[in-house]
Each structure stands twice: as C-alpha cells, then as structure tokens.
N, CA, C and O atoms as a Tinker XYZ file with bonds, in Angstrom:
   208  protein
     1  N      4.823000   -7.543000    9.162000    73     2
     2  CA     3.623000   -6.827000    8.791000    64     1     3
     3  C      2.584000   -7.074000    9.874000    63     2     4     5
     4  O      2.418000   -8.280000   10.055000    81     3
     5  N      2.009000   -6.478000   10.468000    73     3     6
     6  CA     1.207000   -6.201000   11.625000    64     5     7
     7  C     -0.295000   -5.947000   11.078000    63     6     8     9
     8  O     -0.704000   -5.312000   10.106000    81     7
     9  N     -0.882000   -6.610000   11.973000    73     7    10
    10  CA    -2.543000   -6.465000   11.676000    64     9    11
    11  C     -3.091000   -5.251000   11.361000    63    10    12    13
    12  O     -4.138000   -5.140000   10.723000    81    11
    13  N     -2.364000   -4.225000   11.821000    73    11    14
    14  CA    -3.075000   -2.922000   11.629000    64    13    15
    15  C     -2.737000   -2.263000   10.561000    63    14    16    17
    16  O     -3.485000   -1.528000    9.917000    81    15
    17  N     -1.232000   -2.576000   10.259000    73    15    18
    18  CA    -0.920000   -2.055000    8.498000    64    17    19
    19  C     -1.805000   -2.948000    7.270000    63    18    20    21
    20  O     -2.022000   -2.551000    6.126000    81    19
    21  N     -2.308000   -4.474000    7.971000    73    19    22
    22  CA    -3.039000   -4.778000    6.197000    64    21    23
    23  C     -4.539000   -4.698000    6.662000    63    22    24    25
    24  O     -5.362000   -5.277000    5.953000    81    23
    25  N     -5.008000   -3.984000    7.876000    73    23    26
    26  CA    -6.462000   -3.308000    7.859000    64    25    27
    27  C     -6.496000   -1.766000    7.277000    63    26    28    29
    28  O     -7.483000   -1.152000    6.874000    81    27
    29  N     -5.042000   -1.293000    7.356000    73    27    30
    30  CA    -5.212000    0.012000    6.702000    64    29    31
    31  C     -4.979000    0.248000    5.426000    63    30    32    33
    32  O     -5.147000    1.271000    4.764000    81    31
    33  N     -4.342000   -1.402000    4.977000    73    31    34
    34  CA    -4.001000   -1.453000    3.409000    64    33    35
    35  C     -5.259000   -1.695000    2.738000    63    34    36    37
    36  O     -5.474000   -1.272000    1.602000    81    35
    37  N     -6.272000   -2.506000    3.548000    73    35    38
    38  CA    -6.904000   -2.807000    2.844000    64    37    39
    39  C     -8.544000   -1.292000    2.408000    63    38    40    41
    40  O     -9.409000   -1.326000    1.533000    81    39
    41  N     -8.296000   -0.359000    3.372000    73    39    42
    42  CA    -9.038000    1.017000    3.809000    64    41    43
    43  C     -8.898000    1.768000    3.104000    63    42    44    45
    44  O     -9.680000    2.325000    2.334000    81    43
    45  N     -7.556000    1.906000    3.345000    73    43    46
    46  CA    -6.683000    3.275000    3.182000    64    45    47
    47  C     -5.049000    2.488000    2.132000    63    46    48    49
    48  O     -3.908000    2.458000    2.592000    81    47
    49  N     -5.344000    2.112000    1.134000    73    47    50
    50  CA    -3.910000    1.476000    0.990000    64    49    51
    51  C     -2.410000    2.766000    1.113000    63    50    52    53
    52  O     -1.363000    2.537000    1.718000    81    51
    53  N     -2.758000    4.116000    0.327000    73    51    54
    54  CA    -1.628000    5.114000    0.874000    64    53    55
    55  C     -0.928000    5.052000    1.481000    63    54    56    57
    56  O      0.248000    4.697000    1.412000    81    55
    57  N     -1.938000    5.616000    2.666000    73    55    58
    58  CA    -1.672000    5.475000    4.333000    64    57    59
    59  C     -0.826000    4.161000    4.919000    63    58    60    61
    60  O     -0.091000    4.128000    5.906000    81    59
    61  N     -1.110000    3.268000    4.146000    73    59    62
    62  CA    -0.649000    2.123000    4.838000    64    61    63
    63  C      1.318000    2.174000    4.301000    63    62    64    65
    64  O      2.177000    2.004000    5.166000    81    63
    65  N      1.603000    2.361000    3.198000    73    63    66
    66  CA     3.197000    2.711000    2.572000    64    65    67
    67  C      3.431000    4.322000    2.687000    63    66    68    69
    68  O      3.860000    4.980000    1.739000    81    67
    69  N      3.117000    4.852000    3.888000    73    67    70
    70  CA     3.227000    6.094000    4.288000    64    69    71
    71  C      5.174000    6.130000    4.027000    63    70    72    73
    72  O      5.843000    6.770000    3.216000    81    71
    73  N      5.611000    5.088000    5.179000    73    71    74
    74  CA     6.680000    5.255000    5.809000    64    73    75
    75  C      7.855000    4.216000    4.377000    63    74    76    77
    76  O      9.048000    3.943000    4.510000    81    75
    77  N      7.209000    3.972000    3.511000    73    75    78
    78  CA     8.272000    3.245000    2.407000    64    77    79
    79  C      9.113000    3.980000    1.322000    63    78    80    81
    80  O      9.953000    3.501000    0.560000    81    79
    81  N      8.569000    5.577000    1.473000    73    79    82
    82  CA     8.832000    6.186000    0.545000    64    81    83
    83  C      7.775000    7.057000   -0.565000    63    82    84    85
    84  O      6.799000    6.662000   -1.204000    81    83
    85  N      8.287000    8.099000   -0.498000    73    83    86
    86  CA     7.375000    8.509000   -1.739000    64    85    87
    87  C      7.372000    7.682000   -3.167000    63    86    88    89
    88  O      6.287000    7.532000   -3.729000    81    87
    89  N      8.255000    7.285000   -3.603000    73    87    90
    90  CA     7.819000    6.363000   -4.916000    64    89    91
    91  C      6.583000    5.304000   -4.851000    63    90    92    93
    92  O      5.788000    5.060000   -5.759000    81    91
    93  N      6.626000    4.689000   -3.437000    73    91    94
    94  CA     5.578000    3.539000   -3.483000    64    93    95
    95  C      4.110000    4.558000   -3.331000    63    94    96    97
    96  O      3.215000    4.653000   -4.170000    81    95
    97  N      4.186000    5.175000   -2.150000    73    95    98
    98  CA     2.896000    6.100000   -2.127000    64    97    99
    99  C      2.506000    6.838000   -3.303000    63    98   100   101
   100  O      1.491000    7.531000   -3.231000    81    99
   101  N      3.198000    6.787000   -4.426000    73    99   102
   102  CA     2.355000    7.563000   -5.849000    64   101   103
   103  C      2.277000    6.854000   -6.312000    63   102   104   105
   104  O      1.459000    7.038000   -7.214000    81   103
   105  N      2.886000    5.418000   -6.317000    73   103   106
   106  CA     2.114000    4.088000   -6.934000    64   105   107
   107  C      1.314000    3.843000   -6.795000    63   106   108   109
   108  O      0.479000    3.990000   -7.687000    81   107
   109  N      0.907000    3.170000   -5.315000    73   107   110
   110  CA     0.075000    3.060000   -4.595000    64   109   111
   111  C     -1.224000    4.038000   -4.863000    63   110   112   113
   112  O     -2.350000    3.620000   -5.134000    81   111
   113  N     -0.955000    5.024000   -4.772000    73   111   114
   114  CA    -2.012000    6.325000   -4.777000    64   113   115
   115  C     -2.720000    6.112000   -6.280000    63   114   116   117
   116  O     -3.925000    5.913000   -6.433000    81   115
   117  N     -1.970000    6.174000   -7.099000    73   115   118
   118  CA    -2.309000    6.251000   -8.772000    64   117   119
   119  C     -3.132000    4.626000   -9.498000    63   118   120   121
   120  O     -3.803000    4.339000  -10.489000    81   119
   121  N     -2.513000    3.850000   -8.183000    73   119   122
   122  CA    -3.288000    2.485000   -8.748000    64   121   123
   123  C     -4.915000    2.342000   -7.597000    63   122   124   125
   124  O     -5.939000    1.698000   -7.827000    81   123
   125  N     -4.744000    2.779000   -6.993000    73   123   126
   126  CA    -6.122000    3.262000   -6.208000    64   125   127
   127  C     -7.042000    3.613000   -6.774000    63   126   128   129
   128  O     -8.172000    3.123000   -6.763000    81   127
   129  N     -6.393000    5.088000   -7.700000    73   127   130
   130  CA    -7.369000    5.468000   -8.050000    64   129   131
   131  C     -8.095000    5.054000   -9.097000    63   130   132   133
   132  O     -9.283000    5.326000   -9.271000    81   131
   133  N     -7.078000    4.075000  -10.157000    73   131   134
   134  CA    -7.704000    3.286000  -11.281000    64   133   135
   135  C     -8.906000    2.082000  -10.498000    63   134   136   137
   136  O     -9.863000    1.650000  -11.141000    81   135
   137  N     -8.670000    1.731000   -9.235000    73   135   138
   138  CA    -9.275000    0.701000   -9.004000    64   137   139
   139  C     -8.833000    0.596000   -7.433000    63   138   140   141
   140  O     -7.826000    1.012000   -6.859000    81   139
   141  N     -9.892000   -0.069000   -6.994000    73   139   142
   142  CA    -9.671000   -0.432000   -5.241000    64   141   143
   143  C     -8.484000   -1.754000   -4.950000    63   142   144   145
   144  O     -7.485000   -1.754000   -4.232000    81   143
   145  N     -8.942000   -2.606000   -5.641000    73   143   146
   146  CA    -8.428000   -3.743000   -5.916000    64   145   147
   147  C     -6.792000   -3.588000   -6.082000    63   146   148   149
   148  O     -6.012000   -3.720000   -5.139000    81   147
   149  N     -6.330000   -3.228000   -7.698000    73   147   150
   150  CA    -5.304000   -2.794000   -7.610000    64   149   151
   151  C     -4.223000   -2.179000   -6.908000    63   150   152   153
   152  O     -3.020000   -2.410000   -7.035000    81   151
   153  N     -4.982000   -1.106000   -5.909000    73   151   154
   154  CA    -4.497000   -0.617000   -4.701000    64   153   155
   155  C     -3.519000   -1.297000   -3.631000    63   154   156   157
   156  O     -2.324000   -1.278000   -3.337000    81   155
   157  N     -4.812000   -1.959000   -3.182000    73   155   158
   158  CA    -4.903000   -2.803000   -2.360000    64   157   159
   159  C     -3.691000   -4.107000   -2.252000    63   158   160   161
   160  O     -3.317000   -4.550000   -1.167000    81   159
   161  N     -3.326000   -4.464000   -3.208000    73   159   162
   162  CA    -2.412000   -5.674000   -3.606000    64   161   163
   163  C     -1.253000   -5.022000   -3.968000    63   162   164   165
   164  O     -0.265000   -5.756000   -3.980000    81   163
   165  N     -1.021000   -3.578000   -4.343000    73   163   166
   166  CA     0.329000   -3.184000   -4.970000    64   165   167
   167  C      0.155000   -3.145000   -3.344000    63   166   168   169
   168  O      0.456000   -4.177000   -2.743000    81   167
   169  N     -0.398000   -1.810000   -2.453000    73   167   170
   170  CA     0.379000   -1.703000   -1.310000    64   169   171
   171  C      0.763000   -3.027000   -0.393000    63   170   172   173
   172  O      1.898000   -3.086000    0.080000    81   171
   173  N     -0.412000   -4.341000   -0.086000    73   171   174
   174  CA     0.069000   -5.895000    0.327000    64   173   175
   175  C      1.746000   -6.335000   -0.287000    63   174   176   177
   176  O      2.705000   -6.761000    0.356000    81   175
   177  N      1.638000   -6.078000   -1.554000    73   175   178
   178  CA     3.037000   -6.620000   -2.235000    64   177   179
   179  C      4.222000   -5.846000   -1.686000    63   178   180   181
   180  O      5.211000   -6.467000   -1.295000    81   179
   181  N      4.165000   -4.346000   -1.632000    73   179   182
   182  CA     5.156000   -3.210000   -1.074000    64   181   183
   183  C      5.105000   -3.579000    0.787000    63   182   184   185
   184  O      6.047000   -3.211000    1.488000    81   183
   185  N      4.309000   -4.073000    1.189000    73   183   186
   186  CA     4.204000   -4.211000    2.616000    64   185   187
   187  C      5.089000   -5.638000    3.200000    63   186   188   189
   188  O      5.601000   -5.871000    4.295000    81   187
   189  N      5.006000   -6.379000    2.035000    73   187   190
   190  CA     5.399000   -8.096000    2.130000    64   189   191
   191  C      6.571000   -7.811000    1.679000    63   190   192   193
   192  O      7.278000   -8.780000    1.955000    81   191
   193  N      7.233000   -6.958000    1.091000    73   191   194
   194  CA     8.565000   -7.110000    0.618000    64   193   195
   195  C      9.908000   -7.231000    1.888000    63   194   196   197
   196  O      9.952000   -6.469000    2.854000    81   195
   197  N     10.552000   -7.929000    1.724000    73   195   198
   198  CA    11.550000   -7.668000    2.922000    64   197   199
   199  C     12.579000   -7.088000    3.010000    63   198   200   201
   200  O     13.288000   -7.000000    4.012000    81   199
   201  N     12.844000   -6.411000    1.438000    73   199   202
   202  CA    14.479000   -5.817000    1.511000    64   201   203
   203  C     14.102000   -4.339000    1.697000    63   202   204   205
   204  O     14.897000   -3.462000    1.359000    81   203
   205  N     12.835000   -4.031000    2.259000    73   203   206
   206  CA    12.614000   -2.592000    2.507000    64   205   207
   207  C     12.248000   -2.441000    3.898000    63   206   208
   208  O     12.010000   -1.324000    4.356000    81   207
C-alpha cells in the first residue's frame, strides 16, 4: 500500500479501491455516504488486505 493510495483513501476513499473490483467500490461508495469515517476504514481494510 503506497502513500498515495491511503492519501486518496483518506479524500476520496472510492477512488482509492478503483482497481479491487466493483463489489468493494459500492461498499466503499455506500459506506461513505452514511459517513466519512466509515468510508475511510472499509476502503484502509480493502487496501490492507493481502489475498487481493
């Protein structure tokens, strides 16, 4: 995980699980919009995972 994916997770979390798949990006997207926070830590958790 590279400095520039958890400055854009933390911005833009979407953007940042662009390339993981559409399932994570409507996660991601849908927990955003309940909250910044939430966002933010689903996409960190989807970014930290290693079997993806």
């Amino acid at each position: 995980m590279s400095f520039w994916r958890v400055l854009l997770s933390i911005f833009c979390p979407p953007l940042a699980v662009i390339d993981k798949g559409c399932g994570s990006i409507i996660i991601v997207f849908l927990l955003w919009l309940c909250g910044w926070v939430p966002g933010v830590i689903a996409a960190l958790v989807i970014l930290n995972n290693p079997k993806s």
